[in-house]
N, CA, C and O of each residue as an XYZ file, in Angstrom:
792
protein
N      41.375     40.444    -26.251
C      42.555     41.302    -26.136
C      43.290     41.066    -24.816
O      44.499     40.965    -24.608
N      42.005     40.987    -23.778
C      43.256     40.510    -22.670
C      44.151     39.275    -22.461
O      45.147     39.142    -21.751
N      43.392     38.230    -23.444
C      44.375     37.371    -23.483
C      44.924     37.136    -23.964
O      45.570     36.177    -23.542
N      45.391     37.778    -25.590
C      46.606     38.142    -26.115
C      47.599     39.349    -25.274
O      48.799     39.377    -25.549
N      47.271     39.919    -24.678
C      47.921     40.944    -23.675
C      49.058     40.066    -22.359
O      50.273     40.140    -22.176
N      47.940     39.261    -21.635
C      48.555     38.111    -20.928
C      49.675     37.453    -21.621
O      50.814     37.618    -21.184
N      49.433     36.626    -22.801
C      50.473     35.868    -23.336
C      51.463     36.967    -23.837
O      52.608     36.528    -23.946
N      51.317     38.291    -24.172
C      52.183     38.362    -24.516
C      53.593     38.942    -23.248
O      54.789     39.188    -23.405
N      52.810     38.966    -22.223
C      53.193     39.304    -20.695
C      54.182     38.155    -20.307
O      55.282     38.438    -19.831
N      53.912     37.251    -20.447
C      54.022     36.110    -19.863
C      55.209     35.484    -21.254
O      56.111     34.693    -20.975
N      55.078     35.792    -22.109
C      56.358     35.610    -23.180
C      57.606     36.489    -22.937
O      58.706     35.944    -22.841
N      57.418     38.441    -22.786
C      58.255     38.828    -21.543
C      59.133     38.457    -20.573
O      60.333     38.704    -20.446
N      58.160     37.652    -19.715
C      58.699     37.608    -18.593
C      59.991     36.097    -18.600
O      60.960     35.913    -17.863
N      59.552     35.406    -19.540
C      60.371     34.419    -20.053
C      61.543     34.598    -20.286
O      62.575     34.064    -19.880
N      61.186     35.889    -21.407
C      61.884     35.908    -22.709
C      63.111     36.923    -21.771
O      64.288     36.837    -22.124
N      62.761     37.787    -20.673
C      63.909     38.263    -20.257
C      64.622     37.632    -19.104
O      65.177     38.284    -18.220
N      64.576     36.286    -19.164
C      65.639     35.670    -18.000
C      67.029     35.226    -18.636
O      67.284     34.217    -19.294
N      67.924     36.368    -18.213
C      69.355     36.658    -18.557
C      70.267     35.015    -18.521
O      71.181     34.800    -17.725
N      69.807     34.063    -19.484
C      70.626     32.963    -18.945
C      72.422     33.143    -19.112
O      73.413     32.775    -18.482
N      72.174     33.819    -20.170
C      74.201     33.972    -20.712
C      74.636     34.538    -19.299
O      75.542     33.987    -18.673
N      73.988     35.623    -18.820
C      74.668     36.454    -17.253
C      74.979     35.283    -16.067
O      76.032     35.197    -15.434
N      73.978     34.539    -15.950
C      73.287     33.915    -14.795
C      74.549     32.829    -14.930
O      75.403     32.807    -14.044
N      74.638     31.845    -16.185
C      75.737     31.200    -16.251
C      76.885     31.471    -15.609
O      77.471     31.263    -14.546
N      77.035     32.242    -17.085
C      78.837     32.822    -17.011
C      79.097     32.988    -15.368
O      80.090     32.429    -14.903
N      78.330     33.654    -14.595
C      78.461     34.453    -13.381
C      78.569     32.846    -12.548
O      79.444     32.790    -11.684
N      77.758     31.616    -12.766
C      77.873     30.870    -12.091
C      79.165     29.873    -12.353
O      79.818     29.087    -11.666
N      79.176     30.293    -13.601
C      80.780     29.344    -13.900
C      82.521     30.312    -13.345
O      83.683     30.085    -13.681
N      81.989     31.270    -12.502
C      83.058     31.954    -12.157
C      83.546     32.872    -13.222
O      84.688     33.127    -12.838
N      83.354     33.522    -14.340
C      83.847     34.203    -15.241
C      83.019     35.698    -14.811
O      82.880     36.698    -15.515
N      82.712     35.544    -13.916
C      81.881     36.552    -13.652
C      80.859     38.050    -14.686
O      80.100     37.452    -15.448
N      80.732     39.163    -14.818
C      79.910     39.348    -15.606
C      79.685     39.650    -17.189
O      79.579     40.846    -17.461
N      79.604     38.797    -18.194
C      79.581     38.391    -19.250
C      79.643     40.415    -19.875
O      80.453     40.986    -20.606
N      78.588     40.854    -19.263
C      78.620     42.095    -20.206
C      79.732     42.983    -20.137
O      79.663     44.124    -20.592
N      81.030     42.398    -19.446
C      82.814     43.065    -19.472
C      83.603     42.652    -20.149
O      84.771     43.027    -20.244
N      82.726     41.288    -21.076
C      83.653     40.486    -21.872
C      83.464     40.476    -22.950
O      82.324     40.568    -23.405
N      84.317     40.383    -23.539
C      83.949     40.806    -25.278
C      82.802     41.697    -26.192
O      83.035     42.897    -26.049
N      81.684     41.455    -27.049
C      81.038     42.832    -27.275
C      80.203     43.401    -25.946
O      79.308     44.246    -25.963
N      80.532     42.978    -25.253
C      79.207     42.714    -24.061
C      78.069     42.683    -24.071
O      77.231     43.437    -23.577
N      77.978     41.626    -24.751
C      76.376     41.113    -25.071
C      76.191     39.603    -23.721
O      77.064     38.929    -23.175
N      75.104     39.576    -23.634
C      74.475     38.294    -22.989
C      74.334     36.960    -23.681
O      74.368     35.867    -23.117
N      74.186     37.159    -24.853
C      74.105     35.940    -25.786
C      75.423     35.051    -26.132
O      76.597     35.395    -26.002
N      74.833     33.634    -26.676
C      75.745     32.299    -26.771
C      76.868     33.183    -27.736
O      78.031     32.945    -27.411
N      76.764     33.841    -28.496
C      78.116     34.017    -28.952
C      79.034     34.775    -28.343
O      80.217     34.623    -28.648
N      78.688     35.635    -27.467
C      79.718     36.183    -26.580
C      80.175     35.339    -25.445
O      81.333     35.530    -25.074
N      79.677     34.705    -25.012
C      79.817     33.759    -24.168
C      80.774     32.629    -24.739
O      81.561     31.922    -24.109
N      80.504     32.646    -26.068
C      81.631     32.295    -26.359
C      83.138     32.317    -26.441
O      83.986     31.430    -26.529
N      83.200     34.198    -26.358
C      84.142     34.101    -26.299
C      85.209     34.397    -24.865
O      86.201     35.116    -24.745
N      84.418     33.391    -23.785
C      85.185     33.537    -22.664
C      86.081     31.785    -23.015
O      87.033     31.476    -22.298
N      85.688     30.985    -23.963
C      86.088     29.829    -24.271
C      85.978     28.485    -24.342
O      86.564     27.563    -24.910
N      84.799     28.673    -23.393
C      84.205     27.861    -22.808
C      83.032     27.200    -23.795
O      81.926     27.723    -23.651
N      83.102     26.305    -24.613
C      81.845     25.815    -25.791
C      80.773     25.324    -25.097
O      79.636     25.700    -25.382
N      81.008     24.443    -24.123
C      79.985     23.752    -23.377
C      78.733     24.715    -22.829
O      77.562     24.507    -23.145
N      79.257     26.014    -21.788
C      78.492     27.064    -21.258
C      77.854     27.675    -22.463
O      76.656     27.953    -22.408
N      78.775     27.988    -23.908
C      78.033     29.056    -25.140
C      76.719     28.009    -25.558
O      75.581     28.440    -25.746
N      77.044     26.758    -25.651
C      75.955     25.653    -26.071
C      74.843     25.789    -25.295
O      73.823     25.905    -25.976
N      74.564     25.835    -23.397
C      74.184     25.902    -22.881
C      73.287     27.156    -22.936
O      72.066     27.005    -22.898
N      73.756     28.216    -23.012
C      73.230     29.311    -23.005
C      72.652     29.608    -24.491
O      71.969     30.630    -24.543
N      72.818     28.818    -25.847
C      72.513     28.952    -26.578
C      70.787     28.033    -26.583
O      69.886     28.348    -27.360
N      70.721     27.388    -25.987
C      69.619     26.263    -26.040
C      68.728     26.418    -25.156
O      67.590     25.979    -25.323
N      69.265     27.365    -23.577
C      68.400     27.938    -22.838
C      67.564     29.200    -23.294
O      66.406     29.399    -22.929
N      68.309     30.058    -24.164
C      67.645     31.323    -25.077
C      66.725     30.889    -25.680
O      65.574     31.218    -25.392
N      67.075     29.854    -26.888
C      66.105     29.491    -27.809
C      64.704     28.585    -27.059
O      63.532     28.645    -27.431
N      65.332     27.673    -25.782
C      64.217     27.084    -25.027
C      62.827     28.015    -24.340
O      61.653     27.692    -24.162
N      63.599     29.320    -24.062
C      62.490     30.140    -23.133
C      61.553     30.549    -24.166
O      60.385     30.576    -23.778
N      61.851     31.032    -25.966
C      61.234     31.264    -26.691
C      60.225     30.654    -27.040
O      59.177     31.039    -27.558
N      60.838     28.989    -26.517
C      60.344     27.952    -27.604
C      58.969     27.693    -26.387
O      57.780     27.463    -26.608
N      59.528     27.805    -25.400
C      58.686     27.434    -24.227
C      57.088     28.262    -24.066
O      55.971     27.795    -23.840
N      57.654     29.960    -24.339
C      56.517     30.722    -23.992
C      55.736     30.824    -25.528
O      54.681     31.451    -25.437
N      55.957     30.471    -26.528
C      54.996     30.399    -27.534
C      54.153     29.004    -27.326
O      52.937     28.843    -27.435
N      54.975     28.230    -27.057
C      53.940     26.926    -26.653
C      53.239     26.430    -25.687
O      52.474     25.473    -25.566
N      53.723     27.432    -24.874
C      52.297     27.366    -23.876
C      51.305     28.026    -23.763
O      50.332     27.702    -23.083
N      51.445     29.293    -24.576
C      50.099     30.584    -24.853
C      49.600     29.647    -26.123
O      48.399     29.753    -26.372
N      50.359     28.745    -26.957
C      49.476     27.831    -28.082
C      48.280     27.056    -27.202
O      47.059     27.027    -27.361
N      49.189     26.419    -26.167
C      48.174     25.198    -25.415
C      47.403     25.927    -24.565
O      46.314     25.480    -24.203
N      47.702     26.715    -24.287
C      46.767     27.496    -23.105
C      45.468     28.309    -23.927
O      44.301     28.131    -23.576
N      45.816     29.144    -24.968
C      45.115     30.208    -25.879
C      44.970     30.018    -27.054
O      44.156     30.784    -27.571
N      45.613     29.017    -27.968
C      45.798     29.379    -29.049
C      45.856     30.007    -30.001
O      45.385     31.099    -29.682
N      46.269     30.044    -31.467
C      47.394     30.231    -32.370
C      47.956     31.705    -32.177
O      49.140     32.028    -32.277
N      46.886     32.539    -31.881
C      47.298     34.021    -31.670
C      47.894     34.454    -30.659
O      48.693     35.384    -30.771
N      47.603     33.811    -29.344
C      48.347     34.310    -28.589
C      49.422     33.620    -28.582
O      50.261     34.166    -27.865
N      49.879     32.429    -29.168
C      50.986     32.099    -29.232
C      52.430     32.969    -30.355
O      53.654     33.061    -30.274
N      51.645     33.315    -31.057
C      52.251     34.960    -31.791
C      52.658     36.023    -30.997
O      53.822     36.401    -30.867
N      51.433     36.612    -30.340
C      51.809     37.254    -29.101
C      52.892     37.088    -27.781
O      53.611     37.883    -27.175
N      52.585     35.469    -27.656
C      53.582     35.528    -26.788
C      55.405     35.281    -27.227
O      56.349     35.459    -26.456
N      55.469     34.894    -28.477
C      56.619     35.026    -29.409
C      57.430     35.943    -29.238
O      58.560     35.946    -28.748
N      56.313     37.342    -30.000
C      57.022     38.453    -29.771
C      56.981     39.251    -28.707
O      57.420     40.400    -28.760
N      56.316     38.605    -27.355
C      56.949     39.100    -26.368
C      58.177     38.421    -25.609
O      58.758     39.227    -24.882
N      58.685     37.199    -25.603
C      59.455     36.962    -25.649
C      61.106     37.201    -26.227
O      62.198     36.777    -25.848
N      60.728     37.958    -27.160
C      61.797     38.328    -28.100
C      62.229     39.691    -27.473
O      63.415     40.012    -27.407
N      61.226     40.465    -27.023
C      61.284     41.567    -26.301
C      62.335     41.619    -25.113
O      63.404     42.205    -24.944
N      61.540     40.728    -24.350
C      61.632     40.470    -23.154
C      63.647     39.883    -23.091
O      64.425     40.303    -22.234
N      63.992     39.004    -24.082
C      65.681     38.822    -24.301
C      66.097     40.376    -24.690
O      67.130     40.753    -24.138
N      65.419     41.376    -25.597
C      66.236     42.282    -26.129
C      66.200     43.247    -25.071
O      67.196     43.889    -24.738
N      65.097     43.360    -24.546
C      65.163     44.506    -23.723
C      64.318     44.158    -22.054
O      63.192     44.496    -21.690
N      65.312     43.424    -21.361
C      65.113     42.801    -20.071
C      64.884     44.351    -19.071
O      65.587     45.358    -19.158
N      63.560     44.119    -18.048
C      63.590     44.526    -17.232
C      64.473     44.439    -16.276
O      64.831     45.385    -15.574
N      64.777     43.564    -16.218
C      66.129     43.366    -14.794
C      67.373     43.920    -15.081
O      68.023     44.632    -14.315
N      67.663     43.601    -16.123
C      69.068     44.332    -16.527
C      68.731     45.742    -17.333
O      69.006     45.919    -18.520
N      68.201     46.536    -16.628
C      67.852     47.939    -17.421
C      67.144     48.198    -18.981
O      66.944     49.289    -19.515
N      66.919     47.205    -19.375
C      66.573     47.306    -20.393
C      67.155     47.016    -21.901
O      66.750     47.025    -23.063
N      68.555     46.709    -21.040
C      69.494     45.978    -22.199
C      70.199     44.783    -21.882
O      71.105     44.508    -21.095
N      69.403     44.035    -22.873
C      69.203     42.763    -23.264
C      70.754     42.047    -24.145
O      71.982     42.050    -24.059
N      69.634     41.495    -24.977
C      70.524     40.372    -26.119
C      70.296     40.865    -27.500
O      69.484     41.779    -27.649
N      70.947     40.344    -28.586
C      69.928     40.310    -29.425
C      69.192     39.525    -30.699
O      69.108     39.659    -31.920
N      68.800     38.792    -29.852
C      67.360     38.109    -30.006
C      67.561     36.603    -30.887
O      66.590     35.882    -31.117
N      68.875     36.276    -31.307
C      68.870     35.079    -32.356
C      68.427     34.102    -32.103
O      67.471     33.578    -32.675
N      69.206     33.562    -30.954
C      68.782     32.491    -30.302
C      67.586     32.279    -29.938
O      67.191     31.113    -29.963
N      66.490     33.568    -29.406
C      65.523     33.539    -28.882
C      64.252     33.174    -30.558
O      63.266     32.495    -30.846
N      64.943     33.909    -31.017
C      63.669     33.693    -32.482
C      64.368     32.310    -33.355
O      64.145     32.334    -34.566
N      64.928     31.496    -32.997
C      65.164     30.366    -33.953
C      64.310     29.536    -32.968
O      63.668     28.575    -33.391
N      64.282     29.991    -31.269
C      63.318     28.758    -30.726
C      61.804     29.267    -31.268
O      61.190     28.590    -32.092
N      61.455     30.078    -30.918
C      60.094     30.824    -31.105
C      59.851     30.521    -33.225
O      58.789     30.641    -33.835
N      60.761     30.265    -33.618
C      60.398     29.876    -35.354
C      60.279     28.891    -34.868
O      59.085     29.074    -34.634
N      60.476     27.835    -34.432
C      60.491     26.552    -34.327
C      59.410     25.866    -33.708
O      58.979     24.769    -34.061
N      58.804     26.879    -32.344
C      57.930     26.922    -31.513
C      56.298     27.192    -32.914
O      55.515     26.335    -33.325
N      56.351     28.347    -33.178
C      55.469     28.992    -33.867
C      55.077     28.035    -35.060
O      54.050     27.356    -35.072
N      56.158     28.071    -36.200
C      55.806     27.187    -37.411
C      57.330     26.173    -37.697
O      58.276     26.584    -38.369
N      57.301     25.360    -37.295
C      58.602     24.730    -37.102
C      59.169     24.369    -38.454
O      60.356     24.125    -38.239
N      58.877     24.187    -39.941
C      59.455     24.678    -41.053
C      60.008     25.813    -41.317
O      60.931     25.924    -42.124
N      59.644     26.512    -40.843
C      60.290     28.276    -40.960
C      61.173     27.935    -40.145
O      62.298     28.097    -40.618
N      61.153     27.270    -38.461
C      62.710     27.450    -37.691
C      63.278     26.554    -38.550
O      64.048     27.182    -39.276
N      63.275     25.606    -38.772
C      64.200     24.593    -39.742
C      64.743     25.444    -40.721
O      65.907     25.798    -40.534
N      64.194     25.829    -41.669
C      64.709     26.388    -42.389
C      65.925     28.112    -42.417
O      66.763     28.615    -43.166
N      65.173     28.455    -40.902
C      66.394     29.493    -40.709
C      67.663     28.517    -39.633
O      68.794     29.002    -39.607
N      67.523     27.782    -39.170
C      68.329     26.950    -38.737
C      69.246     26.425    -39.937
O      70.452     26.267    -39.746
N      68.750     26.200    -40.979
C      69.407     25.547    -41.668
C      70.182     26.816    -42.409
O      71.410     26.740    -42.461
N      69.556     27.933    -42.964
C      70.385     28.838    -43.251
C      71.355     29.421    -42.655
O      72.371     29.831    -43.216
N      71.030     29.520    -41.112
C      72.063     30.201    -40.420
C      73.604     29.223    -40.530
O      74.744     29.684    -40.466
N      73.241     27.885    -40.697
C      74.312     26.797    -40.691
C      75.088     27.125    -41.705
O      76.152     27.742    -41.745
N      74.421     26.632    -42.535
C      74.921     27.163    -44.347
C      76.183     28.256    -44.286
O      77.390     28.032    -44.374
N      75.217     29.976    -44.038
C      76.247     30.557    -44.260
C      77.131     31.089    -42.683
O      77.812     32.109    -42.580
N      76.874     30.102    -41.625
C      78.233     30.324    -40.908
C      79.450     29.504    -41.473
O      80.520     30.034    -41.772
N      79.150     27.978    -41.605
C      80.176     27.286    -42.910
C      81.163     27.838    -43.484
O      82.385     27.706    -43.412
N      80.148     28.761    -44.325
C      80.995     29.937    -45.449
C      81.276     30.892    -45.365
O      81.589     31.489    -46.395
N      81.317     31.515    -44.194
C      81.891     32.891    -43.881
C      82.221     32.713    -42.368
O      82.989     33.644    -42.126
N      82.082     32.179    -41.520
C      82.143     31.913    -40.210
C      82.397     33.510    -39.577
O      83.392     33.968    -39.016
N      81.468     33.961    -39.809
C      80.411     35.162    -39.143
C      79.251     35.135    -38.563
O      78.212     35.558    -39.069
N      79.398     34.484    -37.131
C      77.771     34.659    -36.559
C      76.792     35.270    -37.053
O      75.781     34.754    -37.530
N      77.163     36.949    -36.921
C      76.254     37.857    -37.302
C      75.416     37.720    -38.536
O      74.207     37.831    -38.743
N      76.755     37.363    -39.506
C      75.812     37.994    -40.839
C      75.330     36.494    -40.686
O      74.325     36.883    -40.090
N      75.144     34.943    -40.704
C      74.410     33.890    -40.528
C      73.455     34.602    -39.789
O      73.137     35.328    -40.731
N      72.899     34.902    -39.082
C      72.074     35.913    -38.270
C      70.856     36.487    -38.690
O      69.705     36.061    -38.592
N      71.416     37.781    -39.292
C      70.693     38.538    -40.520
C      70.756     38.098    -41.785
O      70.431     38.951    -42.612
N      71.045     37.123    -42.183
C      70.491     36.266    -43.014
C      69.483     35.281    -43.333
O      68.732     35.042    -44.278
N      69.772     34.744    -42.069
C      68.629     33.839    -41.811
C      67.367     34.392    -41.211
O      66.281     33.824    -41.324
N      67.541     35.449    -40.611
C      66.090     35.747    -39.766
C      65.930     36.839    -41.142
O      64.718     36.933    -41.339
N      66.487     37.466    -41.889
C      65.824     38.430    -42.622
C      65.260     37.360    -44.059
O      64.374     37.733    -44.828
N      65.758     36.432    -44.145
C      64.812     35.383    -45.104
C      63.664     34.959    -44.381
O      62.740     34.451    -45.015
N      63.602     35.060    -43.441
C      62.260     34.325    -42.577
C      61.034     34.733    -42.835
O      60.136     33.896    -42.746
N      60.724     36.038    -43.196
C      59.402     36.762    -43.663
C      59.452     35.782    -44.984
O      58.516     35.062    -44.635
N      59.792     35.324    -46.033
C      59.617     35.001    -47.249
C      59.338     33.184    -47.151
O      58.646     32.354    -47.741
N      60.346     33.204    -46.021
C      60.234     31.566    -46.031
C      58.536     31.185    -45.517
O      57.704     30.458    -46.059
N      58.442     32.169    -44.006
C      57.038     32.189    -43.503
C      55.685     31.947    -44.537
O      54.789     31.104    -44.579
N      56.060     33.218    -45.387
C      55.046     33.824    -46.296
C      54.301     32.312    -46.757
O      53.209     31.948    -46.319
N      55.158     31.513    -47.754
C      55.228     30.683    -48.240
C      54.574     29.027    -47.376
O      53.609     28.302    -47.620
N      55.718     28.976    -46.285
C      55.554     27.502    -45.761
C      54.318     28.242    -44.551
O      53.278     27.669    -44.876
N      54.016     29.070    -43.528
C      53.075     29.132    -42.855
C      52.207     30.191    -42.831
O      51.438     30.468    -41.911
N      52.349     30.777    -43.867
C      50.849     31.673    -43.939
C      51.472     33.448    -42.965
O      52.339     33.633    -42.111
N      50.578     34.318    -43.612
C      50.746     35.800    -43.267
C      50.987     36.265    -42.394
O      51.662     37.290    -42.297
N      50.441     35.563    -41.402
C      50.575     35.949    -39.809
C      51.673     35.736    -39.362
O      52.515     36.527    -38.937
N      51.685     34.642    -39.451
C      53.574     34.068    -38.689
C      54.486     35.139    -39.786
O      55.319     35.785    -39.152
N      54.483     35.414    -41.151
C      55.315     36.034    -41.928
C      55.454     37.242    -41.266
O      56.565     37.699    -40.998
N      53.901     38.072    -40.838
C      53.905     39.615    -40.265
C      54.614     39.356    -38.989
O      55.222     40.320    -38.523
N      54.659     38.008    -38.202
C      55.778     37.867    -37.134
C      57.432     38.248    -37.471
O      58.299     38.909    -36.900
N      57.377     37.736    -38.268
C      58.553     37.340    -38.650
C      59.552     38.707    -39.476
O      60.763     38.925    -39.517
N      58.345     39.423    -40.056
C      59.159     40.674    -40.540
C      59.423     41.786    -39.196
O      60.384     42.544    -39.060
N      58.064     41.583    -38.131
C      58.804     42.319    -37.067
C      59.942     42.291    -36.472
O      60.650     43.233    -36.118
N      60.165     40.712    -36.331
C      61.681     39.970    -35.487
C      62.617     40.581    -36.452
O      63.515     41.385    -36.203
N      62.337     40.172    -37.382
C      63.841     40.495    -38.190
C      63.819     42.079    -38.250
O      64.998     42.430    -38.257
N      63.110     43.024    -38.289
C      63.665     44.612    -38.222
C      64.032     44.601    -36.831
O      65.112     45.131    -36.571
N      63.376     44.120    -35.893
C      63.780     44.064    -34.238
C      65.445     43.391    -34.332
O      66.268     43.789    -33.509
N      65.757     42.591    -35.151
C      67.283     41.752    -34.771
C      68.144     42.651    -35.759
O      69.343     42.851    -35.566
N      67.417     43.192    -36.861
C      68.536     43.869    -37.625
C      69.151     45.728    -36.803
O      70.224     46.303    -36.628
N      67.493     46.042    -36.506
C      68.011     46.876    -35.597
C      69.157     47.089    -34.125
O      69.894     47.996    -33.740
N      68.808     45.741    -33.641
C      70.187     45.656    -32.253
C      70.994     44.969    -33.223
O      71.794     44.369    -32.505
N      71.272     44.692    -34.399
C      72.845     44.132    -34.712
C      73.412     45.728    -35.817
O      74.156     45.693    -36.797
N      72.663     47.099    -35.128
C      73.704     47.878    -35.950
C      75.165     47.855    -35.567
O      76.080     48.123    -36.345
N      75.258     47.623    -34.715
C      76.522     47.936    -34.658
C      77.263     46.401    -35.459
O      78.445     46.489    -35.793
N      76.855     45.674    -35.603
C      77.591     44.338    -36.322
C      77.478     44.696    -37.663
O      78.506     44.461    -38.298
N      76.451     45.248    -38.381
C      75.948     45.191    -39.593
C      77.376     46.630    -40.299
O      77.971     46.395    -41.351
N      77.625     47.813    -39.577
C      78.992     48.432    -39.603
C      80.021     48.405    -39.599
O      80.730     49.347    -39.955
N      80.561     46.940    -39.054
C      81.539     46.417    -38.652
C      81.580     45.372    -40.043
O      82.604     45.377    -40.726
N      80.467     44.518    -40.409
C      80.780     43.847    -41.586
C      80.569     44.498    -42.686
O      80.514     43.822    -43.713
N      80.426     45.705    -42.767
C      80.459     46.531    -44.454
C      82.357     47.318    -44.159
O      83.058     47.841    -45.025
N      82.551     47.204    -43.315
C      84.008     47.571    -42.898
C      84.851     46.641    -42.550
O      85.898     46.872    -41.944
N      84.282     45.006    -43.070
C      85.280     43.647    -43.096
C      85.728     43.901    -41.543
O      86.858     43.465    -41.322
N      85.200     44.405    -40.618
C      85.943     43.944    -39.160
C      85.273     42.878    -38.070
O      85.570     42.363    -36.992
N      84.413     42.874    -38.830
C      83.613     41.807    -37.938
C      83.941     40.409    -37.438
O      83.898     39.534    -38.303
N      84.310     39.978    -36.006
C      85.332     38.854    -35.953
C      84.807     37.705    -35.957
O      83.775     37.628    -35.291
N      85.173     36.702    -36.509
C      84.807     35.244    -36.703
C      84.553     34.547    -35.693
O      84.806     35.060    -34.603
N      83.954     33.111    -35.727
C      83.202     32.293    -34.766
C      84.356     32.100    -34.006
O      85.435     32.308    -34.561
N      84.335     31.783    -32.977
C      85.146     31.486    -31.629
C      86.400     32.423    -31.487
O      87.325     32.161    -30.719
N      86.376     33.023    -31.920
C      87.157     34.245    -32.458
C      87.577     35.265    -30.820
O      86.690     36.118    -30.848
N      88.278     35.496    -29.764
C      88.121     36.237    -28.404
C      88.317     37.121    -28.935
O      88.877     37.312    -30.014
N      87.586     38.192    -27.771
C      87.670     39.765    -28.537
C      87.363     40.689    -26.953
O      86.314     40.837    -26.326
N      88.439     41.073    -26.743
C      88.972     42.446    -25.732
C      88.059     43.604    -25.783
O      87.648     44.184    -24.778
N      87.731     43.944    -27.114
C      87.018     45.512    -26.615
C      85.957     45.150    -27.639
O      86.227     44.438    -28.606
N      84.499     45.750    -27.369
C      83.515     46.246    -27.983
C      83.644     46.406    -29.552
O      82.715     46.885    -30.202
């Protein structure tokens, strides 16, 4: 137990290093959470305009995920690399440094699927692609793809990663209420899309 406790400490502490803030703030746009929904994540960051920084910050999210499950694998293995998954996921949604509000969590669980059972990230990678294509709605690509992930899991890697995977996705569907309101009310704004207020 303590060393699933550790990894999952140590996925935390990963998982909450604010890269979207840290950027933006270093590319002079100063603090990301005044700009558009004010979220920390690659898609808000997007919409200061900048693709290169949203890319950046999109690959550093998914890297810290990808990073702290695979080293509680090599260090502990398979379980605490679960553990440290979903502390990582934590650790983006609800950062100690920034009060407790975070991101929420996409980027961080497509590295950590990928990290964990890398058919399951492929495959929500590939869904999220799919239906941004066809609706060019981050969000709902989002909750689409991570809420198929329990089924895809089930199937390609076995129960455990699936019981991962249904946590992430109530954890990502829960911080995207406010998106999930906005697209049953068609207001939800499209990919690269700038956006002034909340």
């Amino acid at each position: 137990m303590l060393t699933l406790a550790a990894s999952a400490l140590l996925g935390y502490l990963l998982g909450s290093i604010p890269f979207g803030l840290v950027l933006t703030r270093l590319a002079g746009y100063g603090d990301i959470r005044k700009i558009g929904s004010g979220n920390i994540g690659a898609t808000n960051v997007l919409r200061t305009g900048n693709k290169p920084l949203a890319l950046a910050t999109l690959l550093l999210d998914s890297g810290k995920g990808a990073i702290a499950t695979l080293l509680a694998l090599y260090l502990a293995g398979h379980d605490a690399a679960l553990f440290a998954a979903g502390g990582s996921l934590l650790g983006h949604s609800f950062p100690v440094w920034l009060g407790f509000k975070g991101g929420k969590g996409v980027a961080t669980t497509l590295g950590v699927l990928l990290a964990a059972a890398w058919p399951v990230g492929v495959a929500a990678c590939l869904t999220w692609l799919v239906v941004a294509a066809l609706f060019r709605i981050s969000s709902l690509s989002a909750l689409v793809a991570v809420g198929l992930s329990p089924v895809t899991a089930w199937f390609l890697a076995g129960p455990d990663v699936a019981a991962l995977c249904l946590l992430i996705a109530v954890l990502v569907f829960v911080r995207h209420e406010a998106n999930i309101r906005r697209l049953l009310k068609g207001e939800e704004p499209r990919i690269g899309a700038k956006k002034k207020a909340a």
